[in-house]
RODO-2510 file (C-alpha; in nm, 4 decimals, decimal comma):
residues 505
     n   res          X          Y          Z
     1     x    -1,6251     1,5304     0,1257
     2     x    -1,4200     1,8025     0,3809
     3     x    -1,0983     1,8650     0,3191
     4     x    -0,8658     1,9903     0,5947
     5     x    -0,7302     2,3244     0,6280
     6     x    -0,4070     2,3110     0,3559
     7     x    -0,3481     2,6730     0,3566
     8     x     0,0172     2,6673     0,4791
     9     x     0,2402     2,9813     0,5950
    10     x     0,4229     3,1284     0,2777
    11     x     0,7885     3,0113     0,3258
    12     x     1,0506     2,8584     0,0771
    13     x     1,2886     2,6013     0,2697
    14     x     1,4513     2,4272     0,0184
    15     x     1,4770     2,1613     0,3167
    16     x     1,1242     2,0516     0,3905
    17     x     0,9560     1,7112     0,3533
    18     x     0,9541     1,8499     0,0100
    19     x     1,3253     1,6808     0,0568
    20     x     1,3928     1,4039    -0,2827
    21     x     1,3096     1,0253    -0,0686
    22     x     1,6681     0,9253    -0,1889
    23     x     1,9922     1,1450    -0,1559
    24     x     2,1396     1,3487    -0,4440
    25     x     2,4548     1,5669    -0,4758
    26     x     2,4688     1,9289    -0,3775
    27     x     2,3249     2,1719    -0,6008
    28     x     2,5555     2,3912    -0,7335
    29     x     2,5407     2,7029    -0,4980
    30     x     2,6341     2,9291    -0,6901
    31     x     2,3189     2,8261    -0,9655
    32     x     2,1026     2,8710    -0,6524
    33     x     2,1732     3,1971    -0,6318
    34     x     2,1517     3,3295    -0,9218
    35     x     1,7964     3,1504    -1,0194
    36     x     1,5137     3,3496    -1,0523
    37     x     1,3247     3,3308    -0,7266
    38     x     1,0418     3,0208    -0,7315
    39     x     0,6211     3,1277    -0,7457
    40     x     0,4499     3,0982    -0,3820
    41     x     0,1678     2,8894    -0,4087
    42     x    -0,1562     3,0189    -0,2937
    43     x    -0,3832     2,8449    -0,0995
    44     x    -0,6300     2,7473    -0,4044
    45     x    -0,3550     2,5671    -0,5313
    46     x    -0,2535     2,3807    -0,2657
    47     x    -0,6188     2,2726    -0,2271
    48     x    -0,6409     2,1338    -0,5789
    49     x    -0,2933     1,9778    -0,5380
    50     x    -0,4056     1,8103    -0,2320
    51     x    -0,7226     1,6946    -0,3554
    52     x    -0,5647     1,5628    -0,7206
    53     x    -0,3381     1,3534    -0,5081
    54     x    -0,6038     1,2327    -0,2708
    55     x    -0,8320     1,1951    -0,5959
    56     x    -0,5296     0,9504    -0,7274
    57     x    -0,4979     0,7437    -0,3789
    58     x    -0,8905     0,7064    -0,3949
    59     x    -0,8329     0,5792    -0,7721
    60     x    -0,5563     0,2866    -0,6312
    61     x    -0,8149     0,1880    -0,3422
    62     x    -1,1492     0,1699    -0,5666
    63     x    -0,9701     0,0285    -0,8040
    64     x    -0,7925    -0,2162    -0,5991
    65     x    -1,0994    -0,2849    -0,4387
    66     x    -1,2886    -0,3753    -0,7178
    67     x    -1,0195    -0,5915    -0,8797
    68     x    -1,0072    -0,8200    -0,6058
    69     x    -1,2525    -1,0468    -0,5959
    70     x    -1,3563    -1,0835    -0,9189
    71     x    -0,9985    -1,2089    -1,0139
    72     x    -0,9729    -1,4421    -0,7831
    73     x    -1,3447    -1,5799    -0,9577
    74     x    -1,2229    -1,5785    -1,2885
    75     x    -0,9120    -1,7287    -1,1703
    76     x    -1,1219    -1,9709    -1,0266
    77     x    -1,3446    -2,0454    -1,3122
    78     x    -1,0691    -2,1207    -1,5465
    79     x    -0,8841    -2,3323    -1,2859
    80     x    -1,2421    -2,5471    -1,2269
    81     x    -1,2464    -2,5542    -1,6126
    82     x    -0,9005    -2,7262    -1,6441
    83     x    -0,9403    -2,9493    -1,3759
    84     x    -1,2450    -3,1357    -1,4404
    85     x    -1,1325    -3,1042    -1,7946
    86     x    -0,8543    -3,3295    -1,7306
    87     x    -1,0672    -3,5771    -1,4906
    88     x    -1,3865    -3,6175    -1,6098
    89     x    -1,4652    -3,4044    -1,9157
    90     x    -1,8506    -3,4869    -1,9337
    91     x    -1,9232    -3,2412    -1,6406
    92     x    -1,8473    -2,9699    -1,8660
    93     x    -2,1313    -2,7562    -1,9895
    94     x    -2,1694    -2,6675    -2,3787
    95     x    -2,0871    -2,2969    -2,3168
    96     x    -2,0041    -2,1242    -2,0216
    97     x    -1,8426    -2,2108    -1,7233
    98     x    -1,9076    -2,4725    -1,4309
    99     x    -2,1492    -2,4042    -1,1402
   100     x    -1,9767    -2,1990    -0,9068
   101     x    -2,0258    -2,5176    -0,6510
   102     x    -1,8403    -2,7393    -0,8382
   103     x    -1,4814    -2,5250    -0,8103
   104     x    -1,4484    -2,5375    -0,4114
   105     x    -1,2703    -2,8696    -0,3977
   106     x    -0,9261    -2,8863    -0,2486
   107     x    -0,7244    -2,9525    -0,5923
   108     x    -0,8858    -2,6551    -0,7410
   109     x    -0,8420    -2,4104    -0,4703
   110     x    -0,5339    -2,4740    -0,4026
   111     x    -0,4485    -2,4110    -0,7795
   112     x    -0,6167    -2,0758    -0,7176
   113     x    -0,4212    -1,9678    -0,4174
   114     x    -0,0685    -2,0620    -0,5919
   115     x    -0,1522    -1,8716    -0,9157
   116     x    -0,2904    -1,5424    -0,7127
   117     x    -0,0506    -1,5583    -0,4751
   118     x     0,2647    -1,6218    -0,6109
   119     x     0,1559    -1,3661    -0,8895
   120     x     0,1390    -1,1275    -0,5580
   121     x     0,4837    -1,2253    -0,4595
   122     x     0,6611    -1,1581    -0,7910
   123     x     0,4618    -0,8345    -0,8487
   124     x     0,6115    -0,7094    -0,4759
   125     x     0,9222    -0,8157    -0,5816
   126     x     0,9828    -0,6518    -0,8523
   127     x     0,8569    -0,3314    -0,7342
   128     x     1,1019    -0,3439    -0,4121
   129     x     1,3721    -0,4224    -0,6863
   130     x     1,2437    -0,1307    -0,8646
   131     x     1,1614     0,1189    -0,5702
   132     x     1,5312     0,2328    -0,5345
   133     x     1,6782     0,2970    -0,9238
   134     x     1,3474     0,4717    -0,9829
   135     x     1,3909     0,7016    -0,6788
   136     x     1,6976     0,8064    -0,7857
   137     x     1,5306     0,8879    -1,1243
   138     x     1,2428     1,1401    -0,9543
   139     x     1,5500     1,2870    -0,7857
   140     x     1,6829     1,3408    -1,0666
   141     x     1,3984     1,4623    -1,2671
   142     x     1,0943     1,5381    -1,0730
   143     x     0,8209     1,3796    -0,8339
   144     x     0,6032     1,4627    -1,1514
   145     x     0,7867     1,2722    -1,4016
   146     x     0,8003     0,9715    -1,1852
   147     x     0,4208     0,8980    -1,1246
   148     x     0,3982     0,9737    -1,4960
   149     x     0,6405     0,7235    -1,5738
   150     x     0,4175     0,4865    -1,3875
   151     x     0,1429     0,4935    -1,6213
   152     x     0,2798     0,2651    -1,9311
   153     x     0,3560    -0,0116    -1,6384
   154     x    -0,0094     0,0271    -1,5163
   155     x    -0,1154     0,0161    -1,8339
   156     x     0,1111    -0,2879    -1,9690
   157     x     0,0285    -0,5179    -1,6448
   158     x    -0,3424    -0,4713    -1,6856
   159     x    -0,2680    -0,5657    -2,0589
   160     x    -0,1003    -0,8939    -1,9709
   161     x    -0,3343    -1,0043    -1,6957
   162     x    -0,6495    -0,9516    -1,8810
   163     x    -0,5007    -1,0720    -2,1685
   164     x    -0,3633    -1,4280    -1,9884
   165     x    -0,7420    -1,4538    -1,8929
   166     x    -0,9469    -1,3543    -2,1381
   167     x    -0,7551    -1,6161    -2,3735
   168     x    -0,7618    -1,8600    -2,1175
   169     x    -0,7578    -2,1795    -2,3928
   170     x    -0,4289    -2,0060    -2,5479
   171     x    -0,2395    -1,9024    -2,2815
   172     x    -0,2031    -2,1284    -1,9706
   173     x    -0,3304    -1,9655    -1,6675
   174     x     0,0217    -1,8982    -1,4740
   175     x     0,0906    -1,6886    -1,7636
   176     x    -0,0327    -1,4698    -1,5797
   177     x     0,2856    -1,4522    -1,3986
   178     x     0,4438    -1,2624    -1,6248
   179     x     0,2766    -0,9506    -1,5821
   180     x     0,4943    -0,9050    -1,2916
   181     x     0,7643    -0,7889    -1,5286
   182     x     0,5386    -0,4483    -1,6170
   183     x     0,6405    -0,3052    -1,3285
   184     x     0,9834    -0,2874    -1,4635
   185     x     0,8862     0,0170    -1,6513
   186     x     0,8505     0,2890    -1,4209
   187     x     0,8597     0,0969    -1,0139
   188     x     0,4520     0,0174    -1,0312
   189     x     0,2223     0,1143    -0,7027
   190     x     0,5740     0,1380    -0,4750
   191     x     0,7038     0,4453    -0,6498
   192     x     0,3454     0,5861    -0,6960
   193     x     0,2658     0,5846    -0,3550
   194     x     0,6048     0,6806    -0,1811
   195     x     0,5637     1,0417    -0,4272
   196     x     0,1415     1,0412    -0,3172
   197     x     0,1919     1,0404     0,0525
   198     x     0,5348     1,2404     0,0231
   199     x     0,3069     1,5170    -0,1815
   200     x     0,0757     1,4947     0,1308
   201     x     0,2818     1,5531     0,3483
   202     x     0,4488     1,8480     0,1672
   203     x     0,1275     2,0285     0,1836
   204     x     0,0701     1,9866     0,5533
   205     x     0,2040     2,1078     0,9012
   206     x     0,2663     1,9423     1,2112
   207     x    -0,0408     2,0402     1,3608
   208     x    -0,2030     1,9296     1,0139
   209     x    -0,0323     1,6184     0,9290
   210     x    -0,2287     1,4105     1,1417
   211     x    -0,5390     1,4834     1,0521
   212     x    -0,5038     1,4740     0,7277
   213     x    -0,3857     1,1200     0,7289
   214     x    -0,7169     1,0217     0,9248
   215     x    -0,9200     1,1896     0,6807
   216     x    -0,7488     1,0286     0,3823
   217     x    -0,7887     0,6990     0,5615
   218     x    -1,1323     0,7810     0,6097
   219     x    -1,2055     0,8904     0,2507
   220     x    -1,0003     0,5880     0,1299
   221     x    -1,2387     0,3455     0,3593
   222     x    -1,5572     0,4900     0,2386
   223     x    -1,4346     0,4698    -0,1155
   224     x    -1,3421     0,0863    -0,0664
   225     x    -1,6923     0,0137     0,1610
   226     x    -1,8972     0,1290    -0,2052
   227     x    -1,6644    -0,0465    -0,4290
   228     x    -1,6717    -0,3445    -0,2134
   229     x    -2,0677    -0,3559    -0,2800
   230     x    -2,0605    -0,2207    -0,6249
   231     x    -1,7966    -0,5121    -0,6861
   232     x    -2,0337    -0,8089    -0,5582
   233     x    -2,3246    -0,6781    -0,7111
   234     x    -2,1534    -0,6651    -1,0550
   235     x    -1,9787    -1,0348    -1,0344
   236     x    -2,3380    -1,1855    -0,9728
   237     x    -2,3488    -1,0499    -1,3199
   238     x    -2,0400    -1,1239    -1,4512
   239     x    -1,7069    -1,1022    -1,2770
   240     x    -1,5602    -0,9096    -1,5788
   241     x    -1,7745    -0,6238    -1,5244
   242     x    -1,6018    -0,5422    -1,2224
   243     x    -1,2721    -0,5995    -1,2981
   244     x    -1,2550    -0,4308    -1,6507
   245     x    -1,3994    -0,1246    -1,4232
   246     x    -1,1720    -0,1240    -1,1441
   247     x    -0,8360    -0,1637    -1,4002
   248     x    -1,0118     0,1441    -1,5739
   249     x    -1,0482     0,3280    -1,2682
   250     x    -0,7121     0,3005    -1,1276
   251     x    -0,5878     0,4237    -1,5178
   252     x    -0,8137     0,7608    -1,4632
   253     x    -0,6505     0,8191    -1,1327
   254     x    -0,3282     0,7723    -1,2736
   255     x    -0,4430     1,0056    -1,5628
   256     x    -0,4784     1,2791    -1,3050
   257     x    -0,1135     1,2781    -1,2690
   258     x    -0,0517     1,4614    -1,5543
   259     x    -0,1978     1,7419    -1,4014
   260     x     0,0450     1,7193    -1,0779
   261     x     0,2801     2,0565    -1,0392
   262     x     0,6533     1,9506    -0,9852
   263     x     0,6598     1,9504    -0,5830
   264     x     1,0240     1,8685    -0,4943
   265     x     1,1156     2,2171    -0,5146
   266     x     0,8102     2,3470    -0,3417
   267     x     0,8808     2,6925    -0,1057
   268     x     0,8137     2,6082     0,2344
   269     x     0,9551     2,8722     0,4812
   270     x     1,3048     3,0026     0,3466
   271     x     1,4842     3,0523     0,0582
   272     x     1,7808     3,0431     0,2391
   273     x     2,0037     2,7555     0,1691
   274     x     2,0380     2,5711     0,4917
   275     x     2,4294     2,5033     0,6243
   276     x     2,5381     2,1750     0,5945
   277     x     2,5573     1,9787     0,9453
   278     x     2,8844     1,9805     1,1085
   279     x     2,8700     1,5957     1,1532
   280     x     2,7930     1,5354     0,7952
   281     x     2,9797     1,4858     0,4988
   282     x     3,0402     1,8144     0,2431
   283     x     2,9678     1,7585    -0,1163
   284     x     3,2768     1,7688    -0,3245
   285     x     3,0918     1,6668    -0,6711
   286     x     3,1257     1,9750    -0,9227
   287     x     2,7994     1,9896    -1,0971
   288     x     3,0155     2,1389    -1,4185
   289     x     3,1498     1,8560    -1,4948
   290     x     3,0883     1,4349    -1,4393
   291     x     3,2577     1,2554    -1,2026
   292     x     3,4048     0,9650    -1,3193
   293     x     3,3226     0,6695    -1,1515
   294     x     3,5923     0,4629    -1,0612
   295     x     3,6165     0,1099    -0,8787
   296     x     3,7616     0,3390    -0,5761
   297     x     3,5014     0,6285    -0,5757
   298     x     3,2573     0,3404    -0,5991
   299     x     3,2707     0,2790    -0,2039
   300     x     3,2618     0,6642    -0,1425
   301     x     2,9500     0,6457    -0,3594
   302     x     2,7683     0,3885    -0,2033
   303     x     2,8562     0,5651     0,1536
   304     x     2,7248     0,8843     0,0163
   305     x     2,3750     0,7550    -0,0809
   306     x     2,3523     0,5547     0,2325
   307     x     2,4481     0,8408     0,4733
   308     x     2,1078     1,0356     0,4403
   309     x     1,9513     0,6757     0,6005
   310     x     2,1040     0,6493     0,9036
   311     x     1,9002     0,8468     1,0833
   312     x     1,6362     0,5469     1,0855
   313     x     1,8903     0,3322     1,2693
   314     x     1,8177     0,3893     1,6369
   315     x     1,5858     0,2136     1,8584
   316     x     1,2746     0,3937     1,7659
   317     x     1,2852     0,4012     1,4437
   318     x     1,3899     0,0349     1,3896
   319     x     1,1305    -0,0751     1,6760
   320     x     0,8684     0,1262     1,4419
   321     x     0,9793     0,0019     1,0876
   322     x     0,9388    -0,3261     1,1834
   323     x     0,6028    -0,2881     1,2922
   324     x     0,5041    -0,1530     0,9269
   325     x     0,6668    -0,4331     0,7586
   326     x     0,5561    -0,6943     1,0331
   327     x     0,1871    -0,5634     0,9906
   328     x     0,1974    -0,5365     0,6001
   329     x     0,3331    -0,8856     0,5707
   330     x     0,0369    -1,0381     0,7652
   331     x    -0,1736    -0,8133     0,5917
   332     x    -0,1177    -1,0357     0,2641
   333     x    -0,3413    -1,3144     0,4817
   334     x    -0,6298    -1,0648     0,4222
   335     x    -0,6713    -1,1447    -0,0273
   336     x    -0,7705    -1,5298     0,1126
   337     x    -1,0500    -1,3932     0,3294
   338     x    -1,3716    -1,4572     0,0602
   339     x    -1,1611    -1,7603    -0,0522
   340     x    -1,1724    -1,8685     0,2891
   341     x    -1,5472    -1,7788     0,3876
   342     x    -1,6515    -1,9460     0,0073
   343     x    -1,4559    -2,2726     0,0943
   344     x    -1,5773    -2,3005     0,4790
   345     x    -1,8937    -2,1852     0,4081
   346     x    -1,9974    -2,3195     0,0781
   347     x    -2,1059    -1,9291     0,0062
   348     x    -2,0408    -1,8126    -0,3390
   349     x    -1,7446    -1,5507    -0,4195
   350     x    -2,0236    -1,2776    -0,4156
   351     x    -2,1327    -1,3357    -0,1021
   352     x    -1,8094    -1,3971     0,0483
   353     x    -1,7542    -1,0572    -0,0978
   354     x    -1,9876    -0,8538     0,1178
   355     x    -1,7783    -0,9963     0,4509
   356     x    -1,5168    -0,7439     0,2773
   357     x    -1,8203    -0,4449     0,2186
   358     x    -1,9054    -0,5144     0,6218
   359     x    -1,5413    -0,5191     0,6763
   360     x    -1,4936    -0,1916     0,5025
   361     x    -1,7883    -0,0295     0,6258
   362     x    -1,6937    -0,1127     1,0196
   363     x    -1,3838     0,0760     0,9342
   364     x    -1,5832     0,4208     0,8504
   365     x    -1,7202     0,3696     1,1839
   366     x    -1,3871     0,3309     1,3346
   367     x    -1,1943     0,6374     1,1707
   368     x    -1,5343     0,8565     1,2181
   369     x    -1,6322     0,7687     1,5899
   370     x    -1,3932     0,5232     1,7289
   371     x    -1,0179     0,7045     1,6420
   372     x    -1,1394     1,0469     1,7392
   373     x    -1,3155     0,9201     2,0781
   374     x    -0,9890     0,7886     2,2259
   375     x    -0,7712     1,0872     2,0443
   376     x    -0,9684     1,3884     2,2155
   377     x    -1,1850     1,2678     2,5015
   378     x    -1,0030     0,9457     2,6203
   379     x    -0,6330     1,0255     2,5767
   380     x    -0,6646     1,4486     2,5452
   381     x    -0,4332     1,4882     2,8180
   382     x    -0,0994     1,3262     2,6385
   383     x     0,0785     1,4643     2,3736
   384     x     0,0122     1,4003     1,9922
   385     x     0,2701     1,1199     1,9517
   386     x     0,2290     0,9528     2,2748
   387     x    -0,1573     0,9543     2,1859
   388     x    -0,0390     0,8366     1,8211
   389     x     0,1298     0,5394     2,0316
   390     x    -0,1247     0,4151     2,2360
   391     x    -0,3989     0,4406     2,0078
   392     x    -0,1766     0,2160     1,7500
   393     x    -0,1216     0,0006     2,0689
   394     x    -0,5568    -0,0149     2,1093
   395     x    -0,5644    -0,1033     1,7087
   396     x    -0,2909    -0,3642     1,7344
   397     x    -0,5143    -0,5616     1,9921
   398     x    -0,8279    -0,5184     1,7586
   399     x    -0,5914    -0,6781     1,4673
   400     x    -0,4738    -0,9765     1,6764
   401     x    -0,8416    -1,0666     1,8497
   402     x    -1,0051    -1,0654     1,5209
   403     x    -0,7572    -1,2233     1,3570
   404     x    -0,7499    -1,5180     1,5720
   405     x    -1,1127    -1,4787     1,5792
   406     x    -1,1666    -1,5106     1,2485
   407     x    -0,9343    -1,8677     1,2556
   408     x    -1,1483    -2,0002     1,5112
   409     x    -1,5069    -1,9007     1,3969
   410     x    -1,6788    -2,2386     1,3292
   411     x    -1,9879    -2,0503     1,1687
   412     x    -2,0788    -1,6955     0,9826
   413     x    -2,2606    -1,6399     1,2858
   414     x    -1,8990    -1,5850     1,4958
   415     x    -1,6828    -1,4978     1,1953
   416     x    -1,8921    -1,1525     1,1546
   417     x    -1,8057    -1,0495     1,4828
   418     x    -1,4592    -1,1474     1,4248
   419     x    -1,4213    -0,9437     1,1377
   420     x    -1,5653    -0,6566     1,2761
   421     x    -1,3407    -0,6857     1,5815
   422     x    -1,0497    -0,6591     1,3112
   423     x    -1,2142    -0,3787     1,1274
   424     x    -1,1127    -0,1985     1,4578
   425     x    -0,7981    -0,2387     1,3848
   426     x    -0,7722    -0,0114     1,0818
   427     x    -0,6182     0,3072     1,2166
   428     x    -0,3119     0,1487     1,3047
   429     x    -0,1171     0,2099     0,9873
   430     x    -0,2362     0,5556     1,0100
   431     x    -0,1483     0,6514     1,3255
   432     x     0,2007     0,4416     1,2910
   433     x     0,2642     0,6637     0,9798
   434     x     0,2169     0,9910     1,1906
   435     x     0,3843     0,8984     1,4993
   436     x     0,6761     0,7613     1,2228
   437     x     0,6772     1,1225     1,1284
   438     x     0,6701     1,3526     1,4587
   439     x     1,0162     1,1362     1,5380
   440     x     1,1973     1,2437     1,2598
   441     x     1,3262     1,5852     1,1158
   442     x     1,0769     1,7417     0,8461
   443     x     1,3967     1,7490     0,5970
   444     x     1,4120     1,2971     0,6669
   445     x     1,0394     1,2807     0,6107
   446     x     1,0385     1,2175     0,2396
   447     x     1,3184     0,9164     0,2851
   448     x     1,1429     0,7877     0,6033
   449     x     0,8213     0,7197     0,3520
   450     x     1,0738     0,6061     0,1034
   451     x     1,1933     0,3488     0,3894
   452     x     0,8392     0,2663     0,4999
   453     x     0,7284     0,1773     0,1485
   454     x     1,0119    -0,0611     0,0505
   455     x     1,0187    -0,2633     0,3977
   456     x     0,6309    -0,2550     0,3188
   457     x     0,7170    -0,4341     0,0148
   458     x     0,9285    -0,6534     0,1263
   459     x     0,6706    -0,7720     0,3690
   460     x     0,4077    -0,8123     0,0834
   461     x     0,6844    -1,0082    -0,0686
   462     x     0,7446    -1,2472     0,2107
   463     x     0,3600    -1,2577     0,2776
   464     x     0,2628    -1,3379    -0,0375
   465     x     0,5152    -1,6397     0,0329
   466     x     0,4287    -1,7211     0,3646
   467     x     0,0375    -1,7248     0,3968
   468     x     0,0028    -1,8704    -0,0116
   469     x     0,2077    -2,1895     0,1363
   470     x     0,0116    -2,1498     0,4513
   471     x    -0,3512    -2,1130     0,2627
   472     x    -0,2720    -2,4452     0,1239
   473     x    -0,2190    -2,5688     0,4012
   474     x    -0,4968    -2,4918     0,5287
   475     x    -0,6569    -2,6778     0,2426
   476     x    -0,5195    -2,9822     0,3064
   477     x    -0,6313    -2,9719     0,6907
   478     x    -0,9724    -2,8830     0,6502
   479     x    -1,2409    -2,7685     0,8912
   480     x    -1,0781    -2,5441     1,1817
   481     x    -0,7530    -2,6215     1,0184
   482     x    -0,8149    -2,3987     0,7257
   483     x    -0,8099    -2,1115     0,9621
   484     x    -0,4129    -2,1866     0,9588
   485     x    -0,3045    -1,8194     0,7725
   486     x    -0,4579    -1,6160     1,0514
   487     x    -0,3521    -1,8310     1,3671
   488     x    -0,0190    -1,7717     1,1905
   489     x    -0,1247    -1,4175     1,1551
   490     x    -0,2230    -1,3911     1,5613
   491     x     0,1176    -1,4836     1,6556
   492     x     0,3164    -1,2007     1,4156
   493     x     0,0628    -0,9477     1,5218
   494     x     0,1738    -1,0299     1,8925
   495     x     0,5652    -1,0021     1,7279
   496     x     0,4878    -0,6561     1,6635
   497     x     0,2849    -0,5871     2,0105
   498     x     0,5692    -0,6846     2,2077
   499     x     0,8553    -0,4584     1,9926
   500     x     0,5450    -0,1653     2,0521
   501     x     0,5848    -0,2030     2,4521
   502     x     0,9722    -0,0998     2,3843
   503     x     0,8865     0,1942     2,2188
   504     x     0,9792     0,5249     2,4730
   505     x     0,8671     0,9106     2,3808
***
């Protein structure tokens, strides 16, 4: 794997994208001062920063990846169990579990989307809930301490969930459920990743930035095209394999963590303290002592942790925030896909698997050949964000074709192309995320991710909501009807094509 260039020029700015992704009170200046002056990092370090992080995102993705399906069979299994359990016991084998055949009814399904996807919803939830209090707490102490105070969650949800299924004749299945509340300790995946990509983006220039997104992105695809096959292969097997690997995986990443230098203070060009801005509000807090919070300095509070925000409230920026939250929410249509092809199809979980392998694999294509075709030879002669903008604009059609597409393919024989055509898509977050970037200050970058991530979550949240109820719909319709999620998908994709046409560089 090739790594971009992550040598950066020596400089200390306190007031980089280094910048803590929620506000904090003056340090005290005089403290600053007096300090003894911070290590420059050389480039070797930066280079086995930047790969431990990447090395941790990779970790989330393969583990992710391989998680996936085979929950959604074991899910399945157990829900097949119970059902014909209750209606007509004598189809139940001796040991094991039913033939795979036998669990793609309507009742049983549906049962499988409502337990996976409302167990999506309350996970998102609780991490939006949790993204904010927990930002304020790596403010406080450290970009370090918070992924590191990530890792008990990890570890308790993947406790609970297993757990909830392994014991599956103890515990009632929407027990699972309750492995939502893990991510009270520490802010789950939404802290992790607002610290990963802010850690990124500490370690790269302008000139760097976007590249080293696509190469992530392209990493992170080839990682999830091998775990994708590795996954299907293993749950012909047994879908535990998989899954026991992939929670095990995504605990190693987050074991790499405790390796991660403190970043929040990196140097970055000065170690002058930069002047406050004449429009904005000087910090009165006294860091000898504690304010004492009183029922009137409570609105003075709020206004103070809100200020550093409003930078993200002009056309732009809002026109471009909700296109990441529009896109992530119909994103959560995307878990249904092997449920879908299994259902319509009558193919087993495994093979609907491999749609998501193909799916995966068209995407290494795309951020290989595709993305850097239209970038230098097609659209050379703009500028880096207006090329950022149109290729997001050329991915956006890809998602909305194949997405429709893929709710109107009456056979494998048109749903392949269909997915592929929405494989084409993938860049779109990635280039989004950089354009995002060059329209903001490099001090706002850090609480521009922060803002990304949360309205991400909030469209997982209302995703999860929206496509579960619209799955099982789908259900109920049969035939082209169970295509339902990603007509509904077409249509917000087009939402978020028309606020793109607004958007002026």
């Amino acid at each position: 794997m090739t790594f971009p260039d992550v040598s950066l020029e020596s400089g200390n700015s306190p007031h980089g994208e280094d910048e803590p992704f929620l506000p904090r009170g003056q340090p005290d200046p005089q403290a600053a001062s007096s300090g003894p002056p911070e290590p420059k990092l050389s480039p070797r370090t930066r280079l086995r920063l930047v790969i431990t992080v990447i090395a941790i995102l990779l970790s989330f993705q393969v583990g992710g990846q391989m998680i996936g399906g085979p929950m959604v069979r074991v899910i399945e299994m157990i829900a097949c169990d119970n059902y014909w359990r209750r209606h007509d016991p004598a189809r139940l084998p001796a040991s094991g579990h039913l033939p795979e055949h036998l669990c793609k009814i309507a009742e049983v399904q549906t049962e499988v989307a409502t337990v996976k996807g409302y167990s999506d919803l309350l996970e998102g939830l609780l991490c939006a809930i949790c993204a904010i209090p927990y930002g304020l707490l790596a403010d406080r102490y450290g970009r370090r301490q918070a992924i590191r105070l990530t890792i008990p969650g990890f570890l308790l949800n993947a406790i609970i969930t297993n757990t909830v299924l392994w014991f599956s004749g103890t515990f009632p299945l929407r027990a699972i459920w309750l492995a939502a509340l893990s991510w009270i300790i520490g802010g789950g995946p939404a802290v992790a990743l607002v610290v990963i990509w802010a850690m990124l983006a500490d370690l790269a220039t302008d000139a760097q930035r976007a590249a080293l997104f696509l190469r992530v992105g392209l990493a992170s695809q080839v990682a999830s095209f091998l775990a994708s096959l590795i996954s299907s292969g293993l749950m012909a097997l047994n879908p535990w394999i998989p899954l026991l690997i992939g929670c095990g995986t995504v605990m190693i990443g987050l074991g790499c963590a405790l390796s991660l230098p403190e970043t929040m203070n990196m140097p970055q060009r000065s170690k002058e303290p930069a002047a406050p801005s004449p429009d904005e509000p000087a910090s009165t807090c006294d860091t000898s002592s504690k304010p004492v919070l009183t029922p009137f300095s409570l609105p003075k509070r709020l206004a103070r942790l809100i200020y550093p925000y409003l930078f993200v409230f002009n056309q732009q920026s809002l026109l471009l925030l909700f296109s990441f939250a529009t896109v992530e929410l119909v994103q959560r249509s995307f878990p249904f896909l092997t449920q879908h092809i299994s259902r319509r199809f009558a193919w087993t979980l495994a093979q609907a698997n491999l749609i998501v392998a193909l799916h995966a694999g068209i995407t290494i294509l795309v951020f290989l050949f595709l993305l850097p075709y239209l970038s230098q030879k097609v659209l050379h002669y703009l500028a880096l964000p207006q090329r950022d903008l149109q290729v997001s604009r050329v991915s956006l059609i890809a998602l909305l074709l194949g997405s429709l597409g893929i709710a109107l393919s009456p056979s494998v024989f048109f749903l392949i192309p269909s997915v592929s055509v929405y494989a084409a898509g993938a860049g779109f977050a990635l280039t989004m995320r950089s354009l995002a970037t060059a329209l903001v200050k490099r001090e706002e970058t850090a609480r521009l991710y922060s803002a990304i991530e949360i309205l991400q979550y909030v469209g997982n949240i209302l995703g999860s909501l929206c496509f579960t109820n619209a799955f099982k719909l789908g259900l109920q319709l049969g035939g082209l009807g169970s295509g339902w999620v990603w007509v509904l998908g077409s249509l917000l994709y087009g939402l978020v094509g028309i606020a793109l046409t607004f958007v002026r560089l």
